[in-house]
N, C-alpha and C positions, 0 to 999 in steps of 0.2 A: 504494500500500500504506500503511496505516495505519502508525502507529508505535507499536511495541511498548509492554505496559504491563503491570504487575503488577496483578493484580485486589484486591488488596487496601488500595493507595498514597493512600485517601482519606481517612483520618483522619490521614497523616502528614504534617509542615511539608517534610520535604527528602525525596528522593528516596533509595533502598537504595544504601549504598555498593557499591563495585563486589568489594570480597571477598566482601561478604553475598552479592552476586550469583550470585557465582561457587561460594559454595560451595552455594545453595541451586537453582541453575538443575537443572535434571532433566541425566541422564546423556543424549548423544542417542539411544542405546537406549531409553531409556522411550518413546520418538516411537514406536516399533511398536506403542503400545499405540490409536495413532490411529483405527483400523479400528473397537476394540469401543469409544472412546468416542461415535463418530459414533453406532453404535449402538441405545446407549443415550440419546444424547439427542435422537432421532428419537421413542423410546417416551417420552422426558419431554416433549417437544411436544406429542405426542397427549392427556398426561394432562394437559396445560396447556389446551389447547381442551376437554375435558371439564368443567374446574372453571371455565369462562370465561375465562381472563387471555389466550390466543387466540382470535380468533374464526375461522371456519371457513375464511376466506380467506389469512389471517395462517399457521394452523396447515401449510395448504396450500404457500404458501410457504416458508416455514420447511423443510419435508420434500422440498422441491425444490432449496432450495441445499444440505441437507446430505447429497443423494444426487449432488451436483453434486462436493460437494469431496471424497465418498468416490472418486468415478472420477478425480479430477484426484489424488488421493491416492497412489490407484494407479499411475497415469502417473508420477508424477514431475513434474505440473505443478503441484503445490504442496508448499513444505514449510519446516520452521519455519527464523524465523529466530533469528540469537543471540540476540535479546534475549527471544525467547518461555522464559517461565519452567519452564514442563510443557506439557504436552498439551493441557490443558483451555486453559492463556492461548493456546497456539497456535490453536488454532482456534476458539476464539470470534473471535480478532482477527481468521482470513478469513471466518468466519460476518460479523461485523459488517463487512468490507467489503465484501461482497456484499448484505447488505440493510440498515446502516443501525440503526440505533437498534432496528428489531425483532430483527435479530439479538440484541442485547441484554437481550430480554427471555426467552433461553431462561434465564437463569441463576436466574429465580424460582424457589422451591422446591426449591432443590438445594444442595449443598455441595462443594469439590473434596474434601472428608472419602471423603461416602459417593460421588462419581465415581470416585474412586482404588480404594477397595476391589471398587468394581465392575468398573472396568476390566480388574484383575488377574484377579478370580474368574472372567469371562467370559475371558479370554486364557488360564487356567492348563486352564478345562475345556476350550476348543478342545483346547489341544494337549495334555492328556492322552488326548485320543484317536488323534493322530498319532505319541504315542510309542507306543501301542498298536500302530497300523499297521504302525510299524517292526520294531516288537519281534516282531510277529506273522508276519512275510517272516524277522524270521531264524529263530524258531518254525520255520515250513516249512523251512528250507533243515538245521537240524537235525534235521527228523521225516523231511525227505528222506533224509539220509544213515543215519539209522536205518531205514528202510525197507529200503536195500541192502543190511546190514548184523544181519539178522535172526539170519542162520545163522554169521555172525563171528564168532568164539573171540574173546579178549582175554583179558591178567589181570585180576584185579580188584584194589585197592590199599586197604590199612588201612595210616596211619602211612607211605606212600608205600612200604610194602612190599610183596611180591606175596603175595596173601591168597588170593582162591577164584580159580578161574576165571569168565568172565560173557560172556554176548551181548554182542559193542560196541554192537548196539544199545541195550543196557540201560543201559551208560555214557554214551552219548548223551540217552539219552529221563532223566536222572538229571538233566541242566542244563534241559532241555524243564521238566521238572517245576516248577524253580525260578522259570522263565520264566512260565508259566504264573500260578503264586502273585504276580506282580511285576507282570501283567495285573487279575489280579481286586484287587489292594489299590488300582488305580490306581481300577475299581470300583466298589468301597466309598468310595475316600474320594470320590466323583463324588456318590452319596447324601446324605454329609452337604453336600459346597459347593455342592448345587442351592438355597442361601436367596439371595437378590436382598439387598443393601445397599442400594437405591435408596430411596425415601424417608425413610431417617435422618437424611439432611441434617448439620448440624453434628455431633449427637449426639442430641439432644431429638426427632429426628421432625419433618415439615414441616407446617405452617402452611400448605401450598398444594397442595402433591402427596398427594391422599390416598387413592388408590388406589394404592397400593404392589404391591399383589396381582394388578393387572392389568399393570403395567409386569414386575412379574417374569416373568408367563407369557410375555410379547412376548419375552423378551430368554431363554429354553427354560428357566427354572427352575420348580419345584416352586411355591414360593410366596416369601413375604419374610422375611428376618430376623423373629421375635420380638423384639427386645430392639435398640430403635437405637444406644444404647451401645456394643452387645457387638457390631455390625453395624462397625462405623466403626472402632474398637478392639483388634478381636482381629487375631490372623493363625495361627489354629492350624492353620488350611485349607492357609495356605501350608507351616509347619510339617509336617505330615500331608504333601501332598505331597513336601516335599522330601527325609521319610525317604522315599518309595513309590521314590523316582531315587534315592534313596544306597544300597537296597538293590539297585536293579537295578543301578546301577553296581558292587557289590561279586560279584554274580551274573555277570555280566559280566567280571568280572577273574579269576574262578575258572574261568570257561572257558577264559579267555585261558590263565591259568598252567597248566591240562591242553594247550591246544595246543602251548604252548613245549614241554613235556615231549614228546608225542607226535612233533611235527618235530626235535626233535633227534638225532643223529648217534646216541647213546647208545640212545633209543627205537627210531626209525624205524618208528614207529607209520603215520606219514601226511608226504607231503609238499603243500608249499603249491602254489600254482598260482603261475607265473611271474607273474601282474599284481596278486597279492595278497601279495606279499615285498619286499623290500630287498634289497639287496647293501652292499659295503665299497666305500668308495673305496682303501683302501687292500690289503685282501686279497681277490683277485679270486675267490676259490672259495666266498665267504662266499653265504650266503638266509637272510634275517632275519626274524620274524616279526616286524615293526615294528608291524602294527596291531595284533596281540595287547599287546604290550609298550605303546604309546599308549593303550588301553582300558583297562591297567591302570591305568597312572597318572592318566588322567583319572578312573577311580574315585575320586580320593583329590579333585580339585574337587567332585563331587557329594557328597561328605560331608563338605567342610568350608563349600558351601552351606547342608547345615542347621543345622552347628555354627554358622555365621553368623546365620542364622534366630534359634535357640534364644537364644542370646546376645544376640539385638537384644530379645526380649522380653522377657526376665528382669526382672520388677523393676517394669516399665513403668505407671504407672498410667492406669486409663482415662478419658478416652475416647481423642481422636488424640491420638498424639505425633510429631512430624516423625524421629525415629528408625524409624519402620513403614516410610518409604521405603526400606527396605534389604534390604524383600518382594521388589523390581524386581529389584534386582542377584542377590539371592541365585536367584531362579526363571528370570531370563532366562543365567543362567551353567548351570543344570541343564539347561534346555530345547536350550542352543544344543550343548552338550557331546553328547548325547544324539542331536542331527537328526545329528551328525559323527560318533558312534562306530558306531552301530548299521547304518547301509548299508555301513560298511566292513567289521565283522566277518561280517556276512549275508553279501558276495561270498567273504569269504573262507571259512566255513565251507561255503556251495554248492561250491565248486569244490576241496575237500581231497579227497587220489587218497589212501585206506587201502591202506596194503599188510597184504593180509588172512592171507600166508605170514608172514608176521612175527609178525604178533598170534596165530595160529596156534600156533606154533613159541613165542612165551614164554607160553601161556596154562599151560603147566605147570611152569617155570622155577619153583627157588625153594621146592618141593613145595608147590605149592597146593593139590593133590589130596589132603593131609593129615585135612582134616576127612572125605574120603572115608571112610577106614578107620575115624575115630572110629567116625560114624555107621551102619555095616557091625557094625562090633563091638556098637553098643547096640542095633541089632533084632535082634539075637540075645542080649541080655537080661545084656550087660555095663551095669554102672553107668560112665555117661558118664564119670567120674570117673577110672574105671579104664580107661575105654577109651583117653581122653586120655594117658594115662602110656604106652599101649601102644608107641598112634600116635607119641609121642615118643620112644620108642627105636628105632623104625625108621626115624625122619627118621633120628636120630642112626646108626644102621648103614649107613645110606643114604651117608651122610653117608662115614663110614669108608672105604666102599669105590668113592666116588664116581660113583656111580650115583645118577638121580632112583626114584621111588617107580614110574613105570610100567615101570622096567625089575625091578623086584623077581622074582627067582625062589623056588620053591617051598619052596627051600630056605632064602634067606632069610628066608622070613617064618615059616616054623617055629623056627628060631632066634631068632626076636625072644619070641615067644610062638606055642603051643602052637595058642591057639586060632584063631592067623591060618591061614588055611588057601589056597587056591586060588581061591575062586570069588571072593575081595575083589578079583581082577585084573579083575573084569569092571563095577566100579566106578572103575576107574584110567585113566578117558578124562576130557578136556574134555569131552565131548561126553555124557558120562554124567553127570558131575557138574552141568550145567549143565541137561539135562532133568528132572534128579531136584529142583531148586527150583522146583517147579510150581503153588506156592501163590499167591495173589491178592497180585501184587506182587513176584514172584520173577524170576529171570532169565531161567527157559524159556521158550524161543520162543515158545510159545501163548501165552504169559502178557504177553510182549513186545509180540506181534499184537494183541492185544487193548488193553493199556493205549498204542498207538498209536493203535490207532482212535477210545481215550474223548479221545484229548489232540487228534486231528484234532475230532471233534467240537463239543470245548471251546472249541478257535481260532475254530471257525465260528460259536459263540456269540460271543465276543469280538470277533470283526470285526462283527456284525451292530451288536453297543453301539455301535462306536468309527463305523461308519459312520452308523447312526440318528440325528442329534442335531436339536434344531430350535433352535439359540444359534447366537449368529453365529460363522461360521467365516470364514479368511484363508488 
């Protein structure tokens, strides 16, 4: 084995002290970015035998050992050592001891500038399609349980108070939605980070590589960077990304804090499944929502990643500044929080047992049923206004004689007002108030059926993206 060396030690009289070293040696997390660099410098070979600096023999070569130490990479039979500074020093030094001075000449025409930005852009698109995939298994395992759950009363909550009654599939397919929008931003931002950094080189663009345009289609991008500056320079991409993970992490935490709500003793909405809980070491009758509760809290890493992000940039002039390295840490902390939370909350929300007598029984707790009456009052040509003052002296008599609203007799509601009469008892169901929201978006069943089947649809677009790509995947 060769012995290790900084690629840049030729114009300096003494060697990097060993603090510089240390503080400037890549995290050994960055080593995963080994895969997309092989990559790309497989397509920078190629462009190299195009403009001649390879000849067809060389080129050949060259695409032999680096498909050599992508599989030995895989294995475990290769991997850096301390003294390898980043990625790019790591493996040029086993490229060059496996061929030799040509190994050496992959480095014409290229910059570890625009390698780095590439690396990451190509690593960030893989797995924003794997957090797709994840995200999309728990998608199913929520549109699953709103499936069973079509015909299930629940309350509905304003202010964490009991407000209408609703479908639990509606309260369900209400995080679906969220999930959803947290799919498509990932997307969107997939459109803008399809430009290739590859022939920017330092920042000026290369003097050798000059098909840029054809190394980016190699490597599944649209096209290249416009602007080699602003290629090598920016990281808005990473930025963009790491809000699209601090909003699903906060999406994510909001489910969480409905399901602490729902399993608790107070609720008893839904219990968890025994291999998706905790217990106490010390109080044996305890079931903890531990992954809900971890989900949350790691919401709070995926947004202080972009705060990180946001803050590395600030200020920064262009082109590179060795402060951009803190793209790595900030995206492989999102990525890796993300591969951990999402199959744990997916087992766990597959396998929630709703108790639907429960949800049932508080879906009019509370007089939900209140807007009922309004409503009742103003198609019969009271002013809402007025109907609302109605409807609130009869919570409030309700109230008096400690009765809910479906228990109202005839006589109570004459007493409240004149014009309440009998036939408003036949609006005084869950089951009435909850068909009677039948509008595009509303909670009635049909309405329910139907915005499941455009969200199953959606997913089915959405897996088609995340599986489609022609970039290199790991």
């Amino acid at each position: 084995m060769t012995e290790p060396k900084v690629l840049w030690a030729s114009r300096f009289r003494s060697g990097p002290a060993p603090e510089l070293m240390n503080l400037s040696r890549s995290d050994p997390s960055h080593f995963r970015l080994a895969a997309y660099d092989l990559a790309a410098s497989s397509s920078h070979a190629r462009e190299l035998v195009r403009v001649g600096l390879l000849d067809e023999d060389e080129g050949e070569r060259v695409q032999a050992a680096l498909a050599d130490i992508a599989a030995d990479l895989e294995a475990g039979a290769v991997i850096p050592s301390e003294g390898d500074e980043d990625v790019h020093t790591f493996l040029e030094r086993v490229l060059m001891e496996r061929l030799g001075p040509l190994g050496g000449k992959l480095r014409a025409g290229r910059s570890r500038n625009d390698q780095a930005a590439n690396d990451l852009k190509l690593y960030l698109r893989d797995k924003a399609r794997r957090i797709a995939l994840d995200l999309l298994s728990l998608q199913d395992a929520v549109a699953g349980q709103a499936e069973e759950h079509l015909q299930t009363l629940a309350p509905g909550f304003t202010h964490l108070q009991p407000a209408q009654p609703v479908s639990f599939a509606h309260q369900l397919l209400a995080h679906a939605q969220g999930f959803a929008r947290d799919i498509e931003r990932l997307r969107d931002w997939d459109r803008r980070a399809a430009r290739s950094p590859l022939g920017a080189a330092a920042l000026a663009g290369s003097a050798i590589a000059k098909n840029p345009d054809l190394s980016a289609r190699e490597l599944g991008y649209d096209g290249p960077c416009e602007n080699s500056i602003d290629a090598v320079g920016s990281r808005d991409h990473v930025a963009e990304f790491l809000f699209a993970t601090a909003m699903l992490g906060v999406n994510l935490s909001r489910l969480a804090e409905e399901i602490f709500l729902w399993s608790s003793r107070q609720f008893r909405w839904v219990e968890l499944d025994d291999a998706y809980a905790t217990g106490s070491s010390i109080m044996p009758q305890k079931k903890n929502a531990d992954i809900a509760e971890l989900t949350r809290g790691r919401a709070a890493r995926l947004i202080g990643a972009l705060s990180t992000m946001l803050t590395a940039l600030k200020g920064l002039p262009f082109a590179y500044n060795r402060d951009l390295a803190e793209d790595k840490r900030a995206a492989f902390e999102a990525i890796d929080t993300l591969a951990a939370v999402l199959p744990a909350m997916t087992g766990m929300v597959r396998t929630l047992r709703v108790n639907t007598e429960t949800l049932r029984r508080q879906a009019t707790e509370g007089f939900t049923l209140a807007t009922e009456v309004a409503d009742w009052l103003a198609r019969r040509g009271v002013p809402f206004s007025e109907a609302h003052e109605i409807t609130g002296l009869l919570v409030r008599h309700c109230e008096d004689r400690g009765i809910g609203l479906e228990d109202v007799t005839d006589a109570d509601l004459v007493a409240v007002d004149p014009r309440l009469d009998a036939t408003v008892k036949s609006c005084l169901t869950p089951e009435a108030a909850v068909t009677a929201r039948d509008a595009y978006g509303g909670t009635a069943p049909e309405r329910v059926t139907e915005q499941l089947a455009r969200l199953r649809s959606l997913s089915d677009d959405q897996r088609e993206w995340a599986i489609r790509y022609d970039g290199p995947r790991t």
